[in-house]
MIDRENBA-372163 format. One record per residue (C-alpha): residue number from 1; residue in one letter; x, y, z. Coordinates in pm, 1 decimal. Layout:
<pt NUM, a, <X, Y, Z>>
...
//
This chain:
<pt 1, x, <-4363.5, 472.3, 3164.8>>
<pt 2, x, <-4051.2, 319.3, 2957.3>>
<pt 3, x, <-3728.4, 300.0, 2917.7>>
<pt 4, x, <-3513.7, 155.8, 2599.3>>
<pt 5, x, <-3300.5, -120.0, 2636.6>>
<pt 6, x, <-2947.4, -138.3, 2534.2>>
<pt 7, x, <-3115.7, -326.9, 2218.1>>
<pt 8, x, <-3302.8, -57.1, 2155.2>>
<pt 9, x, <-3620.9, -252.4, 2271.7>>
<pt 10, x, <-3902.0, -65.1, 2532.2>>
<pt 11, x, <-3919.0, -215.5, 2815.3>>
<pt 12, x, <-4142.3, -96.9, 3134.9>>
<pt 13, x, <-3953.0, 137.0, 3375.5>>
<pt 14, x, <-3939.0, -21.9, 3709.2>>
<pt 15, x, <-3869.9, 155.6, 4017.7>>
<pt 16, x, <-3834.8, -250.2, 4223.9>>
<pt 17, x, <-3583.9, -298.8, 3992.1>>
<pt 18, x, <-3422.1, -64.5, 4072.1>>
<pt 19, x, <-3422.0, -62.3, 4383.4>>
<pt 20, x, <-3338.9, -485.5, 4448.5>>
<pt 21, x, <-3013.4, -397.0, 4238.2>>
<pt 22, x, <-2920.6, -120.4, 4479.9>>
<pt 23, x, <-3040.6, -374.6, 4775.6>>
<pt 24, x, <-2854.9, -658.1, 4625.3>>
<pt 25, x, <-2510.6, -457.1, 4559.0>>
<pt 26, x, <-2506.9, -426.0, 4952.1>>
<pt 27, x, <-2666.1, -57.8, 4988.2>>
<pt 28, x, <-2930.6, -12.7, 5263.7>>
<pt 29, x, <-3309.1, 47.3, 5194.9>>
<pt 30, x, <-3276.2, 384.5, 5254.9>>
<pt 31, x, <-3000.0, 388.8, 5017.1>>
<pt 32, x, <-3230.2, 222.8, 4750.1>>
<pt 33, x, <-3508.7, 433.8, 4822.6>>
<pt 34, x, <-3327.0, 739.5, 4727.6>>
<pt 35, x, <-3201.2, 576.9, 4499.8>>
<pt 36, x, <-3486.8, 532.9, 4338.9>>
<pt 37, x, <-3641.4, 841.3, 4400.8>>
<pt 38, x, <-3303.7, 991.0, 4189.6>>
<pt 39, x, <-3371.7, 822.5, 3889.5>>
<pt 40, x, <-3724.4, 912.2, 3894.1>>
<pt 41, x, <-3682.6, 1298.6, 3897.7>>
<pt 42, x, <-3440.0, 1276.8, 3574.0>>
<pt 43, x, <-3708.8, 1119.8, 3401.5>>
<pt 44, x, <-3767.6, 1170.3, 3050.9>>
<pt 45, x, <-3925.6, 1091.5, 2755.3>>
<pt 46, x, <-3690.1, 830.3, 2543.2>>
<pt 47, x, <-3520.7, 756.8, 2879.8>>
<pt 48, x, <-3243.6, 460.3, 2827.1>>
<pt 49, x, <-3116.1, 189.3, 3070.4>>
<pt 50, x, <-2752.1, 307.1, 2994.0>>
<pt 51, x, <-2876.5, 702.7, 3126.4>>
<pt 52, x, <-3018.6, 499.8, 3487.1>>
<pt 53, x, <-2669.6, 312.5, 3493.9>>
<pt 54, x, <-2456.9, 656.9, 3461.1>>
<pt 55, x, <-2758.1, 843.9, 3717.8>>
<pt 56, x, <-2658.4, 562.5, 3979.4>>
<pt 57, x, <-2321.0, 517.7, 3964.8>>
<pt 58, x, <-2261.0, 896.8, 4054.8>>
<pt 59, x, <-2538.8, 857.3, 4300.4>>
<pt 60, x, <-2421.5, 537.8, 4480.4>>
<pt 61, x, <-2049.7, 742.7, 4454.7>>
<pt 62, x, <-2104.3, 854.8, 4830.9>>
<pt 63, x, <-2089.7, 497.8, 4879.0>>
<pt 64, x, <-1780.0, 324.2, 4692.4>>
<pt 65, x, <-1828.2, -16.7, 4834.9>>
<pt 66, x, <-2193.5, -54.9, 4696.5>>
<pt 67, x, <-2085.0, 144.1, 4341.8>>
<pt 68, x, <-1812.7, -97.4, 4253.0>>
<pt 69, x, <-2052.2, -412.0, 4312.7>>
<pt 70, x, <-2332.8, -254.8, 4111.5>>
<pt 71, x, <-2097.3, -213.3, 3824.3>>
<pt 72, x, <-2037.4, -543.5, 3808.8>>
<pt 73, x, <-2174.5, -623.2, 3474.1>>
<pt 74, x, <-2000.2, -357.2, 3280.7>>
<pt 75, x, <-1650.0, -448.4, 3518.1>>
<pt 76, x, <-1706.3, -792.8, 3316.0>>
<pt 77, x, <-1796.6, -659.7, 2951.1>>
<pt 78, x, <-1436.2, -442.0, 3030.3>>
<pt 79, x, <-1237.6, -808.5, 3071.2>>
<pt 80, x, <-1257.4, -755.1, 2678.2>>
<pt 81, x, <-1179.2, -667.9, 2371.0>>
<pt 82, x, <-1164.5, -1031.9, 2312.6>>
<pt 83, x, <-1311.9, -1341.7, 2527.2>>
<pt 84, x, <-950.0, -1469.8, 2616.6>>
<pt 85, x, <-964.9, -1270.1, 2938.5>>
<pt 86, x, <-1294.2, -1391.3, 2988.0>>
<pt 87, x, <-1213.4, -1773.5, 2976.7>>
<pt 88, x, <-921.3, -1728.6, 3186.3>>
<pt 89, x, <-1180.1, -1538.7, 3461.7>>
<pt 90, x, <-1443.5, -1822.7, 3470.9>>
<pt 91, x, <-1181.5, -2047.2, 3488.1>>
<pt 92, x, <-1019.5, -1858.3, 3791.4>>
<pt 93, x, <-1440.8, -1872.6, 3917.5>>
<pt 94, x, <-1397.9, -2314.5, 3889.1>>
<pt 95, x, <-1093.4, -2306.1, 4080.2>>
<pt 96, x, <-1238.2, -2168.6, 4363.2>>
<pt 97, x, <-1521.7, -2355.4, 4320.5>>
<pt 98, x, <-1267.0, -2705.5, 4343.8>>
<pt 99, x, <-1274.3, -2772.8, 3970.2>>
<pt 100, x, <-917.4, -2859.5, 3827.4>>
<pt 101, x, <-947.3, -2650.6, 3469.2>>
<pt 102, x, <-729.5, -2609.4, 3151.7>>
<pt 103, x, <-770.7, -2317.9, 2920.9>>
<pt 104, x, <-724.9, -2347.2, 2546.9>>
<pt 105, x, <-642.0, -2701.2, 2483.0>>
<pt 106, x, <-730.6, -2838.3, 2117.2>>
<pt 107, x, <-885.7, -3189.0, 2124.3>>
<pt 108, x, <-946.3, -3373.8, 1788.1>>
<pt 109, x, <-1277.9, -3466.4, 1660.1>>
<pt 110, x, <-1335.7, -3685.4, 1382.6>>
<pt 111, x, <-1230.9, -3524.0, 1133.9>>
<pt 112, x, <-1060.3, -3188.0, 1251.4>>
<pt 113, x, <-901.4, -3023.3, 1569.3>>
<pt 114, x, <-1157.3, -2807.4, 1808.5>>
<pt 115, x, <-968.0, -2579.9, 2051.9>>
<pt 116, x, <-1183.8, -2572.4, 2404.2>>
<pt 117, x, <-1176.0, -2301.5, 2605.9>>
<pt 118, x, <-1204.1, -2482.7, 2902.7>>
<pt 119, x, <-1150.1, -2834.0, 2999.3>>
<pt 120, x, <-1299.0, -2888.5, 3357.4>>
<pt 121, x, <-1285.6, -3160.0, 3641.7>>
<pt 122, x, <-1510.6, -3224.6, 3967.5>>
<pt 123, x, <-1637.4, -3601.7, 3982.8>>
<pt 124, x, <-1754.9, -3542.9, 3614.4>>
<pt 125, x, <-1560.0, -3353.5, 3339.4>>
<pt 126, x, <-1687.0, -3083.0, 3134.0>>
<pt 127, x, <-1646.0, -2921.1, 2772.8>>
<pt 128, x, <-1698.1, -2547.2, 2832.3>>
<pt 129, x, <-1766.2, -2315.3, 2576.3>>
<pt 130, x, <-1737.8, -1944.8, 2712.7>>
<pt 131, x, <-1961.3, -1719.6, 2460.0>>
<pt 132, x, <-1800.6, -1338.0, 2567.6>>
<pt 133, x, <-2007.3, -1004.8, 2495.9>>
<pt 134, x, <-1832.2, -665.6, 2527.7>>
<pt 135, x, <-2117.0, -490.6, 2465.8>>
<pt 136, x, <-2450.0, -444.8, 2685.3>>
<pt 137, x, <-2780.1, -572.0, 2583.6>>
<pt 138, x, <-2657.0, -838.8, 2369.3>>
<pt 139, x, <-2809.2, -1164.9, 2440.9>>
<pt 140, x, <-2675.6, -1537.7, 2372.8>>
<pt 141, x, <-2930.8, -1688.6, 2133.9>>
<pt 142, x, <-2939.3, -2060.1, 2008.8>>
<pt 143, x, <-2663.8, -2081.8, 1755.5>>
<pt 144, x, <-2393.0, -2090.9, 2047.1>>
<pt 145, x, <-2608.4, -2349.1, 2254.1>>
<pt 146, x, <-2679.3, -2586.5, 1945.8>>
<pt 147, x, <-2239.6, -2562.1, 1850.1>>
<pt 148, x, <-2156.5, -2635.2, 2209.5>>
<pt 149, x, <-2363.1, -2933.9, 2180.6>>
<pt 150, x, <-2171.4, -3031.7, 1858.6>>
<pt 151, x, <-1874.7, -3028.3, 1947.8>>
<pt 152, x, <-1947.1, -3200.4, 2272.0>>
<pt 153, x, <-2056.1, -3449.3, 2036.2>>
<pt 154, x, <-1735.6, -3490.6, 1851.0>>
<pt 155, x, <-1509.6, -3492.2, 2155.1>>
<pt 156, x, <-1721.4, -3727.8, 2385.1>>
<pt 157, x, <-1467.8, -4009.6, 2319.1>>
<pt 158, x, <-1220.7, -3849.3, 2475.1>>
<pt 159, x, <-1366.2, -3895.7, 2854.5>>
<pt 160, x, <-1615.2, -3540.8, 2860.9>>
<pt 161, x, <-1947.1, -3678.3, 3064.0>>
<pt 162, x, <-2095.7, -3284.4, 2962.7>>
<pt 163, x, <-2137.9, -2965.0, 2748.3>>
<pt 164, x, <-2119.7, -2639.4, 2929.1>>
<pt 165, x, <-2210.2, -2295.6, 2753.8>>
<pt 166, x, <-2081.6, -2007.0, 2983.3>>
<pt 167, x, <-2175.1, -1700.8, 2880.9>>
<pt 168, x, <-2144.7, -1286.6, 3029.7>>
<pt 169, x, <-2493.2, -1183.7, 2926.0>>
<pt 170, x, <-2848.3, -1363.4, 2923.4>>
<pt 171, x, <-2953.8, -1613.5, 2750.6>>
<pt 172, x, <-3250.8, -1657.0, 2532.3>>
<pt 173, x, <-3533.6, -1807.4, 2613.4>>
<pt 174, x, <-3482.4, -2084.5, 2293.4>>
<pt 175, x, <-3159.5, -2139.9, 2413.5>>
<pt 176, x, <-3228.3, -2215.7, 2739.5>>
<pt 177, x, <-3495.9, -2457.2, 2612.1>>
<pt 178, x, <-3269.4, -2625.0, 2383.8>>
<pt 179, x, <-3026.7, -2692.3, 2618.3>>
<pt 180, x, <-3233.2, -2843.1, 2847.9>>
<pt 181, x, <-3316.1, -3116.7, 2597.3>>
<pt 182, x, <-2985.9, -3205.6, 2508.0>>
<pt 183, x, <-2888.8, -3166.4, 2869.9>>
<pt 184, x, <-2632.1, -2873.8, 2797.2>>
<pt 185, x, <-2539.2, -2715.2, 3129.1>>
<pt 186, x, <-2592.4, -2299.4, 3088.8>>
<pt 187, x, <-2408.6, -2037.2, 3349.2>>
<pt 188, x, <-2531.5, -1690.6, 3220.4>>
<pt 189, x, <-2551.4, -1336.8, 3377.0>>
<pt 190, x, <-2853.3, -1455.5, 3571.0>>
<pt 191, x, <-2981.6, -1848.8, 3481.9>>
<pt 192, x, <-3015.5, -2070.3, 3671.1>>
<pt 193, x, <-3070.6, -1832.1, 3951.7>>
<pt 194, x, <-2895.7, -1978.2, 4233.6>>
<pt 195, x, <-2588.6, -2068.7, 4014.7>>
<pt 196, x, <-2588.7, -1776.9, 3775.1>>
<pt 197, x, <-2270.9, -1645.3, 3721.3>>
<pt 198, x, <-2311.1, -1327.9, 3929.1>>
<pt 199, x, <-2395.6, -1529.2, 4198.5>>
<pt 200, x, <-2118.3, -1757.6, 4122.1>>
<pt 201, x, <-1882.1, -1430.9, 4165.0>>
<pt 202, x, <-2095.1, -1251.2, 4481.5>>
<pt 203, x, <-2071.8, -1626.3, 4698.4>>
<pt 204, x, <-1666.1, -1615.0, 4673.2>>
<pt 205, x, <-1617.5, -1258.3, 4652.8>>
<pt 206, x, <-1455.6, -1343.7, 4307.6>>
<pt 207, x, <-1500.4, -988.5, 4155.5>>
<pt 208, x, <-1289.3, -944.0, 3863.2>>
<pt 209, x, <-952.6, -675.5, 3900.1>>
<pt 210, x, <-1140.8, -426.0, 3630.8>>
<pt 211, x, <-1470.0, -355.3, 3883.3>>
<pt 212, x, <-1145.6, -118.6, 4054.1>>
<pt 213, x, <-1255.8, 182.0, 3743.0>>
<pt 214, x, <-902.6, 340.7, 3854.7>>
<pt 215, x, <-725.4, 28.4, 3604.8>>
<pt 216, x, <-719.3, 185.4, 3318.8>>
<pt 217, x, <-648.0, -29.9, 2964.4>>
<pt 218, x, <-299.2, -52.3, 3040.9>>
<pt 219, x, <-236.4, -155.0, 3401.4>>
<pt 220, x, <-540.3, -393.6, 3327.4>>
<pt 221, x, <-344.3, -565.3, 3100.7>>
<pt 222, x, <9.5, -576.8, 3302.5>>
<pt 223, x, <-203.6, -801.1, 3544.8>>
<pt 224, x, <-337.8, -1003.5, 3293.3>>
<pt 225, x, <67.9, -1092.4, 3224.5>>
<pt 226, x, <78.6, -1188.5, 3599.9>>
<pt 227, x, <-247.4, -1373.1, 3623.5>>
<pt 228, x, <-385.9, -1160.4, 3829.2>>
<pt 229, x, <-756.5, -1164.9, 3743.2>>
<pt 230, x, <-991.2, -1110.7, 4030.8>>
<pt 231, x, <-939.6, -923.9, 4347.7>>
<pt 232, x, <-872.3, -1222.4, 4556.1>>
<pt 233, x, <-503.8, -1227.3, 4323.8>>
<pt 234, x, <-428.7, -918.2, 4465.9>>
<pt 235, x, <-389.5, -1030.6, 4810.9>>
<pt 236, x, <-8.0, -1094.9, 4798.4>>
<pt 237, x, <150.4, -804.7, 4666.5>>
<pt 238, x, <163.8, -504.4, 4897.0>>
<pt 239, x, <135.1, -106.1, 4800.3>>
<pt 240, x, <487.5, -129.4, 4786.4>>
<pt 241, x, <463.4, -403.7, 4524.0>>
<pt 242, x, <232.8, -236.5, 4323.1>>
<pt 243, x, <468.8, 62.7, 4263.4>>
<pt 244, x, <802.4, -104.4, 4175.6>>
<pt 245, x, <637.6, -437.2, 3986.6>>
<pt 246, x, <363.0, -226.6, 3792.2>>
<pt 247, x, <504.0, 119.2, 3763.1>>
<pt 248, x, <198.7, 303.3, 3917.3>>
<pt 249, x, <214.5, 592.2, 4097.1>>
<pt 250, x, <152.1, 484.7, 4514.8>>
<pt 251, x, <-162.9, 679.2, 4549.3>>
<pt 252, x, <-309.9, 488.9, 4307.9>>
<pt 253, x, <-144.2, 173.1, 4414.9>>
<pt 254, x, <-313.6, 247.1, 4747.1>>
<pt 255, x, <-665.8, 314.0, 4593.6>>
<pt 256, x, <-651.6, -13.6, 4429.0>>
<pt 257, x, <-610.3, -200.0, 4763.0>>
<pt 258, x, <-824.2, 6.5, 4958.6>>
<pt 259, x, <-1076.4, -115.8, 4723.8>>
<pt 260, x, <-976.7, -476.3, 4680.2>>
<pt 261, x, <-980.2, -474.3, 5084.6>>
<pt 262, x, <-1277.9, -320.0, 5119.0>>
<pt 263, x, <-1480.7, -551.5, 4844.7>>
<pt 264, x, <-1340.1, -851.0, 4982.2>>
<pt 265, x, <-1420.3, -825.4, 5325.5>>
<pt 266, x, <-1751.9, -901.6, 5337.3>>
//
């Protein structure tokens, strides 16, 4: 049995995938097992990855809590269109993490200006490079990994002890390799496993404002103005304060921090 990726690549369909994702996004094992058992009777010839992701999020809709965390991935690709957002969310990640951090600064090489997307500080300091993807399946090959490193190169005077490539999606397996040689530090969707970046986000509860599917475009971007980025930015403002500062209507104002609440209390 297969499925085709987002790439349009076959891959095998597995039902322990499935179900660890359920398991991991907080549901029970009876919850997976149905779960599973779901997805298996729409089964189909030419069945696609983006088909099981719509199947379980109206499945997992009887319970909220673990639907929002499963669609964590695609709450990140929605940060977008461009990887601004993005930079300003990992940063948000380092801060809560004790890094001191500075998006956007331009630094000058040897012969021309490069503008980092992050300049970070804990005991060492760190060129990031945040590589965004708005669209699933997309991987981070070696071209990013080898310019982060170049870069690095061309700033180093300037006090950075390290490159960093951050990136929303995997990483290739060349990548990965290369960066190890040159000693390039990689945070992707899911390397290094213990310090991937959605375990990075599921440790501090640091899930960004756009896993709430109620924000639509607009509202998403009105809390952009006010740096509000992940949930955790949400916890001063009141229903109240949602109305008059945003202009939202209070039942919505009051699903948003019903959900906020109820993702950050675990």
């Amino acid at each position: 049995m297969k499925v085709i990726k987002y790439s349009g690549e076959f891959e095998d369909f597995s039902t322990r995938k499935i179900y660890k994702t359920v398991k991991d996004a907080g549901g029970t094992s009876r919850l997976a097992k149905e779960a599973v058992a779901k997805v298996k009777k729409n089964y189909h010839k030419n069945f696609t990855t983006q088909e099981i992701l719509e199947i379980l999020l109206d499945f997992l809709k009887k319970e909220p809590k673990v639907a929002e965390k499963y669609n964590l991935k695609r709450a990140i690709m929605n940060l977008g269109p461009t990887g601004f957002p993005f930079e300003k969310f990992f940063s948000r990640i380092l801060k809560e993490y004790g890094f001191r951090t500075i998006v956007g600064s331009k630094i000058k090489g040897k012969n021309i200006y490069h503008e980092i997307d992050i300049n970070a500080e804990k005991k060492k300091k760190f060129m990031i490079e945040c590589k965004y993807h708005n669209e699933s399946g997309t991987i981070t090959r070696l071209h990013p990994a080898m310019y982060t490193y170049a870069r690095f190169l061309d700033i180093k005077k300037h006090g950075f002890d390290k490159p960093w490539l951050v990136t929303n999606t995997k990483c290739s397996l060349d990548a990965r390799r290369y960066a190890k040689g040159v000693k390039l530090k990689i945070t992707s969707w899911k390397y290094p496993e213990k310090q991937s970046l959605q375990k990075l986000i599921e440790k501090r509860n640091l899930y960004p404002i756009t896993i709430i599917r109620e924000i639509n475009e607009e509202l998403k971007q009105k809390f952009f103005e006010k740096n509000i980025i992940v949930l955790k930015d949400l916890e001063i403002y009141s229903v109240k304060d949602l109305v008059y500062k945003f202009h939202i209507k209070e039942d919505l104002a009051r699903k948003i921090m019903e959900t906020a609440n109820s993702l950050l209390s675990d």
